[in-house]
C-alpha positions in Angstrom: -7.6 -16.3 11.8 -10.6 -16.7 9.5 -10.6 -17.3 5.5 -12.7 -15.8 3.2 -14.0 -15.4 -0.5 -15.7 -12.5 -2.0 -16.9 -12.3 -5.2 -16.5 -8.5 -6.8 -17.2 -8.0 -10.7 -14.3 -9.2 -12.3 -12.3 -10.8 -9.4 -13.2 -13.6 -6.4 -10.9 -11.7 -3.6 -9.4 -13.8 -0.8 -9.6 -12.6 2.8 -8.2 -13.2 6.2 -9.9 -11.7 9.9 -8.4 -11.8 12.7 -8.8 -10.3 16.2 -11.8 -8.7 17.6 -13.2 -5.1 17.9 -13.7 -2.3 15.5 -13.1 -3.3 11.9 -10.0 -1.9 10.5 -8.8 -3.1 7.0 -4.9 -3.3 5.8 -4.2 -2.1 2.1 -1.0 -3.6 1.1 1.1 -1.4 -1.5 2.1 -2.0 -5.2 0.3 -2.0 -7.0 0.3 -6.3 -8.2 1.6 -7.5 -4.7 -0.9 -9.0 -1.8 -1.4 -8.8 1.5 1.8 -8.7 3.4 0.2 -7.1 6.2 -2.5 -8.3 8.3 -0.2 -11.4 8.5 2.7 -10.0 10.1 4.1 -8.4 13.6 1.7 -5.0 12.6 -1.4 -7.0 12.2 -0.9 -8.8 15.4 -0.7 -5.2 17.1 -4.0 -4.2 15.4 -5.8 -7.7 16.3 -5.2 -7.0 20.2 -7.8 -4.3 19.4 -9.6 -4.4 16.5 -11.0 -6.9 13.8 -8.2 -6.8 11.3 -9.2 -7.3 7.7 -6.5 -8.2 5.0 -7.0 -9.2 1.5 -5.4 -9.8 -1.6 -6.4 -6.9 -4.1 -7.6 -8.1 -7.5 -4.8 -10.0 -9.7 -2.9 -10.7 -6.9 -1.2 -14.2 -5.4 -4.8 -15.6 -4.7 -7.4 -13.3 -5.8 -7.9 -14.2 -9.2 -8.8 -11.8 -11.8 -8.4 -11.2 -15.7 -8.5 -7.3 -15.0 -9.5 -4.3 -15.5 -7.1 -3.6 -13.1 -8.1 0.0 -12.4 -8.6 2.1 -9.6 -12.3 2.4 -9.9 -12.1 -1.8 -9.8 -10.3 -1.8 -6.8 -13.0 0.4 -5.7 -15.8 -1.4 -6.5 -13.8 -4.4 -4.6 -13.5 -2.8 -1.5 -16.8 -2.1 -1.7 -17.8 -5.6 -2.1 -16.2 -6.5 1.0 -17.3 -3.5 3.3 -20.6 -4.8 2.3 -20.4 -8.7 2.0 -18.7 -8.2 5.9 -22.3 -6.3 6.6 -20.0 -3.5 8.0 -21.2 0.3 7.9 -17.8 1.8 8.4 -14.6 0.6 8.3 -10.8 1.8 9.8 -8.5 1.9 6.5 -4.5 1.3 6.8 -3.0 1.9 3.7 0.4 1.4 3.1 2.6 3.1 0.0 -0.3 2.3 -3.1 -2.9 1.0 -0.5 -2.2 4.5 0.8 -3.7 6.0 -2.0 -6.5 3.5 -2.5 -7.5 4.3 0.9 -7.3 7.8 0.0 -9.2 6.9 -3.2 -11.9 4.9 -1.3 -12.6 7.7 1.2 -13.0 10.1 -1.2 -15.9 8.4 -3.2 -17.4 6.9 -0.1 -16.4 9.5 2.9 -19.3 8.1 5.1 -17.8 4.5 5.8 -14.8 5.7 6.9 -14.5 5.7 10.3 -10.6 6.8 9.9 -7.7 7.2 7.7 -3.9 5.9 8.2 -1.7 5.9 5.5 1.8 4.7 6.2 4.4 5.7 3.7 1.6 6.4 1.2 2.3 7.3 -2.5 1.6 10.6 -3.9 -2.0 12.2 -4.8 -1.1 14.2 -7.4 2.0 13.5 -10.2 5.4 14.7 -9.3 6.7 12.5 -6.9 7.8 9.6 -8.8 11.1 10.6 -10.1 12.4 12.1 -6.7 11.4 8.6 -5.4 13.0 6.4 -7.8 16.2 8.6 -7.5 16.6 7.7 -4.3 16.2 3.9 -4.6 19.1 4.5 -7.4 21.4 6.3 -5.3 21.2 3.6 -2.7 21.8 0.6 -4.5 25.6 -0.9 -3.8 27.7 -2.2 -6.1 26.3 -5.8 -6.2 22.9 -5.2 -6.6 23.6 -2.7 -9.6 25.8 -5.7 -11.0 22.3 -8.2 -10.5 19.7 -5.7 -11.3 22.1 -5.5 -15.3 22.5 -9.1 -15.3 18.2 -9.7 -14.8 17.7 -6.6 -17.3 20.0 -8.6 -19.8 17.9 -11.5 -19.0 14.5 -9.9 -19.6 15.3 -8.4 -22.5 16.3 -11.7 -24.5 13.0 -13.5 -22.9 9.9 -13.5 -25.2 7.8 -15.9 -22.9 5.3 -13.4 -20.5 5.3 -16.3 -17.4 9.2 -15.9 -17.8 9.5 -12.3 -17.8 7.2 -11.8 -14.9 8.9 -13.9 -12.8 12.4 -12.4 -14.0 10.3 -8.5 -12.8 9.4 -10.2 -9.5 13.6 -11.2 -8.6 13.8 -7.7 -9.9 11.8 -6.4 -7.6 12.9 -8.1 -4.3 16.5 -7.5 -5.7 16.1 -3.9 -5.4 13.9 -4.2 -2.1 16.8 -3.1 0.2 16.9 0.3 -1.3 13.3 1.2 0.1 14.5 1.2 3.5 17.1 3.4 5.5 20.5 2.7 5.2 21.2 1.4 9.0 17.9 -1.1 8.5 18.9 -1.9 4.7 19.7 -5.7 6.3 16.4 -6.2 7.6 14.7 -8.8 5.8 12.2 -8.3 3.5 11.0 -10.4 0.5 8.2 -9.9 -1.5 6.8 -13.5 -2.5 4.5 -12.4 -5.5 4.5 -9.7 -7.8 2.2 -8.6 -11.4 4.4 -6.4 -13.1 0.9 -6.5 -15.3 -1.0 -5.4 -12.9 1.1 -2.8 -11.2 1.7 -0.9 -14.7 -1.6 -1.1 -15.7 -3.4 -0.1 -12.4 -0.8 2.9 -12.5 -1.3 3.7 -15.6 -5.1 4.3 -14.5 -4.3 6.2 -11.7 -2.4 9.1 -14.2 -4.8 8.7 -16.5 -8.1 8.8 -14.2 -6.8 10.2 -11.3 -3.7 12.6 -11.7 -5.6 14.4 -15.2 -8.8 14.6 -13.3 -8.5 16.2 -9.7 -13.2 16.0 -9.7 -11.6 13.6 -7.2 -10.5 15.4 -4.8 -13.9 17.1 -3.7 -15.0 14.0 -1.6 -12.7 14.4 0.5 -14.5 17.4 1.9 -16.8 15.2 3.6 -14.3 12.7 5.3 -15.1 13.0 8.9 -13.1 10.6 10.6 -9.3 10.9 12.3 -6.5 10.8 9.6 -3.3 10.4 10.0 -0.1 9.9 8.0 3.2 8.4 9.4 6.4 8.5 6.9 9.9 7.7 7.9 12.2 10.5 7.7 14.3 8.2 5.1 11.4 6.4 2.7 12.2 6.9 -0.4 8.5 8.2 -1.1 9.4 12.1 -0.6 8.4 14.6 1.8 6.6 16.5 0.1 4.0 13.7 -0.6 3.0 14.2 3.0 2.9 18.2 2.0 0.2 17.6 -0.7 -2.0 15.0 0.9 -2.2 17.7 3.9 -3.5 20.2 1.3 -6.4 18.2 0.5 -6.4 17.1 4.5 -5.7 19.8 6.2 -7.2 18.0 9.3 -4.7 15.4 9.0 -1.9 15.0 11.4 2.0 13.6 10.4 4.2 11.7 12.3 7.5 11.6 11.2 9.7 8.5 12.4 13.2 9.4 12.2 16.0 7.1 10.8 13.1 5.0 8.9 12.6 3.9 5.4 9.5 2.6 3.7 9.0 -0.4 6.2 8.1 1.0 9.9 7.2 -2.2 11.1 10.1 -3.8 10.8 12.9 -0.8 10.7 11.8 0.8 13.9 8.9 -1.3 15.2 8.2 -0.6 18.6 8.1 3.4 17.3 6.0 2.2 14.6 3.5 0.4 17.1 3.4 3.2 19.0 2.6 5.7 16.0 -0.3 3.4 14.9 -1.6 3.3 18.5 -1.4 7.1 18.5 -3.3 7.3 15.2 -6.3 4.9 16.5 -6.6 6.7 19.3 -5.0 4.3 21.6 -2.6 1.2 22.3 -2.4 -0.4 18.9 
């Protein structure tokens, strides 16, 4: 595994390579988390194949950046690295928000983009949030409703902005269960660094530059590459997601993975592997 530093307007991104082959870069979700991706059991599928390329996005764990924390900054940062990596196309993975940056990037640069995965992406278009966060409601048990009052309490009587993110980030990890399917909800999973500035504010841009202007879409037109999506029958992130990325994809295939949350990988890994093998074309 390599380390590296790009500089990008605004933020000095970290990077990590591993493996060998065509390029492929892993989009963690989020927004304000990092790259819990390229590090774990899914990149060392990838890195049998391909040159896997993770980074923390801007304002996040170690890529250091005051903001704007935007989409068309994120942009502009996976741009950097596309080019400081001297690469004329790249593989995306998105998962959940990297989802949609992929989706993003490919739409405002279709030609280096040699293919599309998004794996329990977030929605294109508005609409999907509140089915999603009634979900992650319904599921929580007894004792994390209990913790998640007892940290809302707690935030509420802090004034200090170090205190309160950290008290967002147990939050966060708190709730994390609730993302995956019921049978897998005792898989472990933590998240080890979240920006609740940075996620509000990034979505925030998204609704505002993205959701109230669809001039967006039309790049996708050009996208030329494979694209496929794979969502757990169980993910909190709705269905119909999947529906509307189709329409502006009609190209792209779906693969459903039953009894599955919003963490293939680790719910149902060996179908997951096999799904990201089938979107690349081969064994992952």
């Amino acid at each position: 595994m390599r380390e590296l530093v790009v500089n990008s307007p605004s933020s000095t991104l970290h990077l990590e390579t591993r493996g060998d082959g065509s390029p492929l870069v892993l989009l963690h979700g989020g927004p304000g988390i990092y790259d819990y991706l390229s590090g774990a059991v899914m990149g060392s599928w990838l890195a049998r194949r391909h040159t896997v390329i993770g980074y923390d996005q801007r304002g996040c764990r170690r890529s250091a950046s005051p903001g704007p924390f935007t989409v068309e900054a994120n942009l502009a940062d996976l741009e950097a690295i596309r080019r400081h990596l001297g690469l004329e196309q790249v593989g995306l993975i998105g998962h959940s928000w990297g989802g949609l940056l992929g989706l993003f990037y490919a739409a405002a640069f279709p030609e280096r983009v040699a293919g599309l995965t998004l794996i329990g992406t977030i929605g294109p278009r508005r609409g999907w949030e509140r089915a999603f966060q009634d979900t992650i409601d319904r599921r929580h048990s007894n004792a994390q409703r209990r913790r998640l009052a007892r940290i809302d309490a707690e935030i509420a009587r802090r004034r200090d902005g170090t205190e309160r993110e950290e008290l967002y980030h147990r939050r966060f990890n708190v709730a994390l269960p609730s993302y995956m399917a019921p049978a897998h909800r005792d898989t472990p999973m933590e998240i080890e660094s979240y920006s609740r500035r940075v996620n509000l504010e990034t979505m925030a841009d998204v609704h505002r530059s993205r959701y109230a202007d669809s001039s967006w879409e039309s790049g996708l037109a050009k996208l030329a590459g494979p694209i496929t999506m794979i969502h757990g029958s169980q993910d909190p992130v709705p269905w119909s997601v999947v529906e509307d990325t189709r329409q502006l994809l009609p190209q792209a295939r779906a693969i459903l993975l039953e009894d599955c949350g919003h963490f293939p990988w680790l719910e149902v890994p060996d179908r997951c592997e096999a799904a990201l093998g089938e979107a690349l074309g081969g064994p992952s």
